[in-house]
Every structure is written in C-alpha cells, then in structure tokens.
N, C-alpha and C positions, 0 to 999 in steps of 0.2 A: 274845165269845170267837172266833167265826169271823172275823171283824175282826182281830182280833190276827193269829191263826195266819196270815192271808192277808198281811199285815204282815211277818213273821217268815220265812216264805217267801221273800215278794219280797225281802226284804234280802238272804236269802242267797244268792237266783240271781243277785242285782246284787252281791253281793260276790266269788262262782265267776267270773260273766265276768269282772270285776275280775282277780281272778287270773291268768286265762286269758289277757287282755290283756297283764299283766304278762311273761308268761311267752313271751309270741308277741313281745314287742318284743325280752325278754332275749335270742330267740334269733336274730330275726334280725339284733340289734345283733353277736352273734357271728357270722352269718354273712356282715355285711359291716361289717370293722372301721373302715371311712371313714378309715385311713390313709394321708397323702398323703407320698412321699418329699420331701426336701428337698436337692436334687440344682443343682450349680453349673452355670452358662450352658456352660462350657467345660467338657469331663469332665477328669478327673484322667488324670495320666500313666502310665495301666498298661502299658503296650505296650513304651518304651522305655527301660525302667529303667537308669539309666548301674551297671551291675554292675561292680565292681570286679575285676581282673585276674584272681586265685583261683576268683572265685566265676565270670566270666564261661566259663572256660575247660572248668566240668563239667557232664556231659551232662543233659540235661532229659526229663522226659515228655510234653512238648507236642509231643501229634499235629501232622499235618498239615492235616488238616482241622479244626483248632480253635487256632489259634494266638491272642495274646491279643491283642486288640481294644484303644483305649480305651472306644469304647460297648459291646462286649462283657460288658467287665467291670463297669461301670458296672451295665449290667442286673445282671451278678449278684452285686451287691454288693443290689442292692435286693431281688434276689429271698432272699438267704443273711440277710437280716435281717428278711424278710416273715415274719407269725405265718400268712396265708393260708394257706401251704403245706400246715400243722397239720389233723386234720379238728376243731377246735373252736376252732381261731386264738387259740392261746393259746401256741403253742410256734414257735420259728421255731431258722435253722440254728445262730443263734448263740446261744441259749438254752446247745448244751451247749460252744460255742465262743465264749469270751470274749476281744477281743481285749485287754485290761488283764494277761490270765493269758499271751500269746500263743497266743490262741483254742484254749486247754485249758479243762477244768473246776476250778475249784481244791476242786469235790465229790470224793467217793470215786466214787461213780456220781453221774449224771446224771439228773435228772428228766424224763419223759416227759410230753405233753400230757393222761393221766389220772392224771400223781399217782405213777404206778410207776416205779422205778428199772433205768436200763441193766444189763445182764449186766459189762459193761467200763467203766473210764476212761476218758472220752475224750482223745483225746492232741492234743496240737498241731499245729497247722496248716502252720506256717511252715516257709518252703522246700520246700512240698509239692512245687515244679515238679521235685526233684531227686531225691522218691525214685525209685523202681528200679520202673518198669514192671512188671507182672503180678501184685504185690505191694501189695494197697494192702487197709488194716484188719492189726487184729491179728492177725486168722488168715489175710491173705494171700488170701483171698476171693475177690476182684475182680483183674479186670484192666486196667480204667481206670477212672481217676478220674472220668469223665464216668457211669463204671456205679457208682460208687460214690455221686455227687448223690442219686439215685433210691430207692435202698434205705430210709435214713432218713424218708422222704416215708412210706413204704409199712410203715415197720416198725410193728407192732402198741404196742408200748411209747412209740416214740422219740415220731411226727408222728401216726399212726393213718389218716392216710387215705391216698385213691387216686390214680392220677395222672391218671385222668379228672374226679375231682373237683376236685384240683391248678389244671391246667390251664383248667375252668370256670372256679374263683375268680380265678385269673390274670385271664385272658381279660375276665372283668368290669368288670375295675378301669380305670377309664380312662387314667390316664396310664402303664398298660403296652405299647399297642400302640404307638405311638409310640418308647418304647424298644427294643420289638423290631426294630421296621424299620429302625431305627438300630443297632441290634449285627448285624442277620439281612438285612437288607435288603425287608423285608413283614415287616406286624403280627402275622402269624400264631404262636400263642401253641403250640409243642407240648413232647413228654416231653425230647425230642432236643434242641431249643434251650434250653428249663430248665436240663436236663446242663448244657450247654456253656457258658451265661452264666458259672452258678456254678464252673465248674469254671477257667475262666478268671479268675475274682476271687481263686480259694484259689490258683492259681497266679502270679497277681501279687504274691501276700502272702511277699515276703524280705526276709529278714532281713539285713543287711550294714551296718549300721551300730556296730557291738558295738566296746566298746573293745578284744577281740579282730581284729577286720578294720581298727580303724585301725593294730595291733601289726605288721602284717602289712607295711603301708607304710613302716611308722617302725623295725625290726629292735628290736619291741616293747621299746622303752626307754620307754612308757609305764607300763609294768606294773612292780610293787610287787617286790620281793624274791621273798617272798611266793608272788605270783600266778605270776612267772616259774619257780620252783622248784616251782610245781604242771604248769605245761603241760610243764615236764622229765617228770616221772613220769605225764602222761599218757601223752605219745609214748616213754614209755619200751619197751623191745619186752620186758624183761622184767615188765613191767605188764600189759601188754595190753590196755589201752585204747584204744588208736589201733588196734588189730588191727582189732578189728570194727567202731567210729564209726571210719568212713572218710573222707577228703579233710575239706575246711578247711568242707563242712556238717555232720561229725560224724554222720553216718548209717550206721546198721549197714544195709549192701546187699538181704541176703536174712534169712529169719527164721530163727531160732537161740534152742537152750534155754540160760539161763545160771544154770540149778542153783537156781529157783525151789525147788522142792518135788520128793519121791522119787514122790509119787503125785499127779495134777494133776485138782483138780476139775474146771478148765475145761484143756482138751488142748491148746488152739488150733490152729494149722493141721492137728492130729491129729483134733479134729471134723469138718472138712472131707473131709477125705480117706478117714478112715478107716484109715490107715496107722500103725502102731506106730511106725515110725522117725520120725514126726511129730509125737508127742505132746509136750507141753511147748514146741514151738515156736511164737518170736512175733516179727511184723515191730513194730519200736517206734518212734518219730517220733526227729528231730532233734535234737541234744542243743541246738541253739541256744536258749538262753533259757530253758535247764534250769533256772534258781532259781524260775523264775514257772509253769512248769508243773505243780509236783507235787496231789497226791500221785503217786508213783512205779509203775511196770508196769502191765501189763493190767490189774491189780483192785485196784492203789489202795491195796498193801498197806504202800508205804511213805511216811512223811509227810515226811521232810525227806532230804535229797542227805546228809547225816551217815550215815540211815538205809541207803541205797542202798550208799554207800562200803563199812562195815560189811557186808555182806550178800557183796560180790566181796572182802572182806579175812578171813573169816572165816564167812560163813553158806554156801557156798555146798554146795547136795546133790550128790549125787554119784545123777545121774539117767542111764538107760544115753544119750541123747540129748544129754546136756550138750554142747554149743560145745567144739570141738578146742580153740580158742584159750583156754581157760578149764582151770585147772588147778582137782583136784577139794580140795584141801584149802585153796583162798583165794590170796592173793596179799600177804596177811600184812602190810596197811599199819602204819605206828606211826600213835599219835593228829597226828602232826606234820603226816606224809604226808598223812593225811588231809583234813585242814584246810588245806592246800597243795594240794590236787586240786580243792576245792570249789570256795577263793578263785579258780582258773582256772576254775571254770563261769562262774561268775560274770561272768568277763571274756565272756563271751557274750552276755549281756544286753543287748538293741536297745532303749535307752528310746524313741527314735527313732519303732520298728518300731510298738511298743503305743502309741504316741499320737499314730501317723499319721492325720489327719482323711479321707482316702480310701477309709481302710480301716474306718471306724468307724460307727455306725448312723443311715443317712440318714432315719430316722424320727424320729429323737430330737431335742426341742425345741431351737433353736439356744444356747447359754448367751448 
C-alpha cells in the first residue's frame, strides 16, 4: 500500500511539473513570437509617390520633423503589423486595420488582445496624410498622428501594454536594430521613433488610383450614366454633400454632429471637453473607398452606404449641435437619387490601394 501511494504521488508531481513545463514554454513562446519580416532588398517607394495633380496640390500633416522616409516607413510597416506591440502578442495595428477593408474593420467594434470589444469603429486609414491637423480620432483627441501610434499600444482594451514593455520586445528582436538605424540613423529602439516609423507608413497609405481620380484626367467619360448623375447630386450644393467631405479626398475638415441621435450615449468630442456645444460631435475618416469600409459612424450603427444615404435623406435628428450645413428635416433623396449617390462612392474605390504589396503584412507567408 505504501508502495502504491508513493507511486501515485510521484506520478503526480511528475505530471504538475509537466504542466508547469507546459505552461512556461506556452508563455514564453508568447512572449517571443520568433517572427521574422519578410522585407525586399530595396524598400518600396514610400517617400515619392508620383500624386496626381488634385491630390498633389492639398495640404498635408506631415510634420517637419517626420517627413516620410522609404526605410522610415518600411520600419513602420513592420512595426503596424508586429503582434509584439500587444502585452500577449496576439494583437498588432492591423488586427483592427485591415488593408482588404481599406485598413477599417469590417466588425462593428474591434477585438482587443483580451477578447473585449472597442467603445468605437475603427475607421479608415487612408489618406490619413490629409486630414486636418489637431483633429485625429473620433473625438478629435489628439493632435498628431505620431500621439495618436502610442495611445492604442497603451490602451487597456485595444494592445493592453506598456511602452516600456513595447519598446523592450522591440529592442529584442533582432532584425529590428538594423531597421531603425536605417529609418533613424542608430539602432536605438524608443516611444518617439515607434511614433514616427508608424505614423509615416499610415501616411504613405493614398489612395489615388479610384476610377474617380482617373475621372478627373479624362472629364470622367469613364463613368456610367449612372455614376455621373451620382457625383451631380453629390456636389450638388442643395445636397450638401460636398459641403462638409471636402476637396477631391472627401473629408469632412473639423468635427461636426449630423443628427445622429437627440441624446448621445457616446458625446464624442463632448467627452473630451466637457463642453455642451460639443456633444454629438465627430471627426470621420475619408470617404475614399467608402463601399469597403463599413459598417458606418462612430458605432457601427449603420451596415450598408443604402443605410447611410437614408439616414441624411430622412432620419436625420434634430440635435441642438446639428452641422449648419445639414438641414433638420433630411434632404429627401428619391430611391433613384439614392442609388445614383452610392454608384459614385463606389467610383472611389482603389482596387489598386488594398492590394498594394508594400502596404500589406510583411510577416505573412509569401503565396
């Protein structure tokens, strides 16, 4: 019997470390995920994008001190599709940025590296160089894009770690120093360089190739019946579509309420501030390559650009903050209109853009 017992025993403290074993490899296979980029001899063309006339001529947010690199962005192309960043390396930039969507979510919310879901939708990427300085997130938050890299890293939901942590796992991996010294000039791996790689990759990321910007060359005799009779009632000024999506990136400048809801769960730039005149206000991204971005606004309330249309032809509240350029009883499209509005989003679409290899995840097994 004592035989036994002492049997029975020993299996089971040789089966605990067993486990324990298990569980020390599980972890520190997550805490070093042994991913190697796969990154071309020469880097890609970030730096001198041949932009076409329209697009070449509007203003940008690239700082001075952060103008785009090609090893620049390069690094932060590697780093914006690193899971490293994550504190459990499971989640990386483009988990809630997919570039197939035009690095939107095509979720309602986004997944976070424990399972929990975003407060917001993440919105699209592209043409980020062109929004409007001081302005960057839904609620207008931030004031550059380089303060904006960091926040996600740090956010409790989104990445859950530090940027001491960050920066450690950076720093480890070996074929990062090298990169940096090459976008930075020295391997030194910090919050500040992070920033700037990445914020220089999302800034490379435009869109100009849309059978819209070839319309533009050609006095769009490209364009269908159709889709022509949609971009008339976009730029129509009794529409008022063109009012707010501004110049030929379609971006509304500053943030504005457009009659969302009469009482607003989330306030947006109104959480921020704390200001009543603010509540219901939201900076939105680019309408470029609106078909592949939805779901629609800040929370994802609407699923299809049908949805959307409806919503400015007929849903819209009569909130005291409502957008001047926004009349409070709709703008009354027929079903015609409608589907003449879309067919020109649509002309926005950069197949181009989503299945440019530069922009795409240098981890991912070669096909």
């Amino acid at each position: 019997m004592t035989r036994n017992l002492y049997c029975i025993r020993h299996l089971a403290l040789a089966a605990t470390l067993s486990l324990v074993a298990l569980l020390t490899a599980a972890a520190h296979a997550q805490d070093t995920p042994g991913r190697v980029p796969n990154l071309p001899d020469t880097p890609y063309a970030y730096a001198n994008v041949p932009l076409p006339p329209h697009l070449a001529v509007i203003q940008t947010n690239i700082p001075k001190d952060n103008p785009i690199t090609d090893h620049g962005a390069t690094l932060g192309r590697v780093l914006f599709y690193d899971k490293r960043l994550s504190a459990n390396n499971t989640t990386a930039c483009a988990a809630c940025h997919l570039q197939e969507y035009a690095f939107s979510d095509p979720q309602q919310f986004s997944t976070g590296f424990a399972g929990a879901k975003t407060p917001r939708n993440a919105m699209g990427l592209a043409n980020g160089r062109f929004f409007q300085a001081d302005h960057f997130f839904w609620d207008a938050r931030v004031k550059t894009l380089e303060e904006l890299i960091l926040l996600p890293i740090q956010s409790p939901i989104e990445m859950g770690s530090t940027l001491e942590r960050a920066v450690a796992k950076v720093a480890a991996a070996p074929f990062y120093p090298p990169l940096f010294a090459k976008a930075f000039g020295s391997p030194d791996v910090t919050p500040e360089r992070i920033a700037k790689a990445v914020a220089q990759f999302i800034r490379a990321m435009v869109s100009y190739q849309s059978k819209y910007d070839e319309g533009i060359a050609t006095g769009f005799r490209n364009f269908t019946g159709q889709e022509y009779f949609g971009m008339q009632l976009f730029e129509n000024q009794a529409l008022r579509c063109a009012r707010c999506h501004l110049t030929d990136t379609q971006i509304l400048i500053f943030p504005s309420n457009n009659g969302l809801d009469v009482v607003y769960a989330d306030k947006g730039v109104g959480s921020i501030t704390g200001d009543g005149f603010d509540h219901g206000l939201f900076k939105p991204p680019s309408l470029r390559n609106a078909a592949l971005t939805g779901p629609y606004m800040h929370d994802g309330r609407f699923a299809t650009l049908q949805d959307v249309l409806k919503h400015y032809s007929s849903g819209i509240q009569s909130h005291k903050n409502l957008g001047s350029f926004l009349p409070e009883k709709g703008v009354n499209l027929t079903a015609r209109q409608r589907d003449a509005i879309e067919a020109f989003l649509h002309t926005l679409t950069d197949t181009a853009f989503i299945t440019d290899p530069k922009f795409s995840d240098p981890f991912a097994k070669p096909q």
